[in-house]
C-alpha positions, 0 to 999 in steps of 0.5 A: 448494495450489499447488507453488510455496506447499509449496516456500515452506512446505517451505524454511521448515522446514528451519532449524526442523528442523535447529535442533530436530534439533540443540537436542534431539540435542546436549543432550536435553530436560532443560533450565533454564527459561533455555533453554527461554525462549531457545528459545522467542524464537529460535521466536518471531524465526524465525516473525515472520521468516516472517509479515512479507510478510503485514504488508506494506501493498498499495500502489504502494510495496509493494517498498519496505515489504517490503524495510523491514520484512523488513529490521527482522525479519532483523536481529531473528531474527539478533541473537535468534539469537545471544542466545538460543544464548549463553544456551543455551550459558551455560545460567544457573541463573536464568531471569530474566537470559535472559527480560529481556534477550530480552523487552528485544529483542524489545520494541525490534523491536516498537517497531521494527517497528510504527512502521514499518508506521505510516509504511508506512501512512501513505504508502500513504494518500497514494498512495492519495489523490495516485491518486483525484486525479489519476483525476477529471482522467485519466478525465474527459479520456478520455471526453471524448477518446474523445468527439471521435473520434465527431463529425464536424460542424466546429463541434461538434467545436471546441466539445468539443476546447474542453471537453477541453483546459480539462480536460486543463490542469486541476490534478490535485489535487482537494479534499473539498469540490469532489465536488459540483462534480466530481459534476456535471462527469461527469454533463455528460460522460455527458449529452455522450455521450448527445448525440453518441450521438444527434448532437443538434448543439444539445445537445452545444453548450450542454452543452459551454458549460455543462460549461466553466462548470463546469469553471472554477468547479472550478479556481477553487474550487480556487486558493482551497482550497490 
């Protein structure tokens, strides 16, 4: 285990420790159930406080879920905090005034919560999605940019720089039904690829003017799906 994670693991304990240590110290084990339920959800609060970074969606937002959620579970632990030691300070007979007004919170970080990392989904699906649609745009662009490094004939290379700046002025949005027609557009480039490798002049030509073709019934198809 890596020193920085038994550091992480070691600060965790000490409010457990020290909690512990003065619960037990200060006033035995001999307890109502009232306090032992406050007991138990101020454990509860503290421990979903320490698991929260584990709840958080990996994405580009990352950050910004993190802080929201860890946010959510602070003020839960704090305001669990304060309940459950004044029910345990009250120390009541009756157990069902602490459980019902600790369950009632904790119902209303729950709800809380988890409509939060719904959300955090939810937006990170988006990135998810506005990324893998700019990426067919993007990566098209450069295989065909890294392309034109590689011819030297005038004429050929007009006709491939005609081809990139279709696709670098492509829109970035795509759509499901467009994978056909996207599928084929990166098969022309690699068969490009293949024909610059081999510096057949007349199959980089009618690829490219076939590719442009392609290229056009994409952002065409497009403008009709949005």
């Amino acid at each position: 285990m890596k020193k920085k994670n038994v550091l992480w693991i070691v600060l965790d304990l000490i409010f457990l420790i020290i909690f512990n240590a003065i619960f037990f110290m200060a006033g035995g084990s001999e307890h109502p159930t009232s306090v032992w339920i406050s007991y138990g959800f101020i454990h509860f609060a503290y421990l979903m406080l320490i698991f929260t970074p584990f709840m958080i969606r990996k994405s580009k937002s990352s950050f910004v879920f993190g802080y929201s959620l860890y946010s959510i579970s602070a003020i839960y632990f704090f305001i669990e905090f304060v309940t459950g030691i004044i029910f345990i300070l009250i120390s009541p007979e009756t157990f069902q005034s602490a459980f019902l007004v600790q369950l009632s919170i904790a119902g209303l970080y729950g709800i809380v919560l988890i409509s939060n990392m719904i959300a955090n989904e939810h937006t990170a699906d988006t990135e998810e999605k506005s990324q893998s649609q700019i990426a067919f745009v993007k990566d098209a662009s450069i295989k065909i940019k890294g392309l034109l490094e590689l011819i030297s004939d005038k004429e050929t290379k007009k006709k491939v720089e005609q081809v990139y700046d279709t696709i670098y002025s492509s829109p970035v949005k795509t759509h499901p039904n467009l994978e056909q027609v996207e599928k084929r557009i990166l098969q022309s480039i690699n068969d490009i690829e293949l024909a610059v490798t081999t510096e057949n002049k007349d199959e980089i030509i009618s690829i490219s003017k076939s590719l442009l073709l392609s290229i056009n019934e994409r952002n065409n198809l497009l403008k009709t799906m949005h």
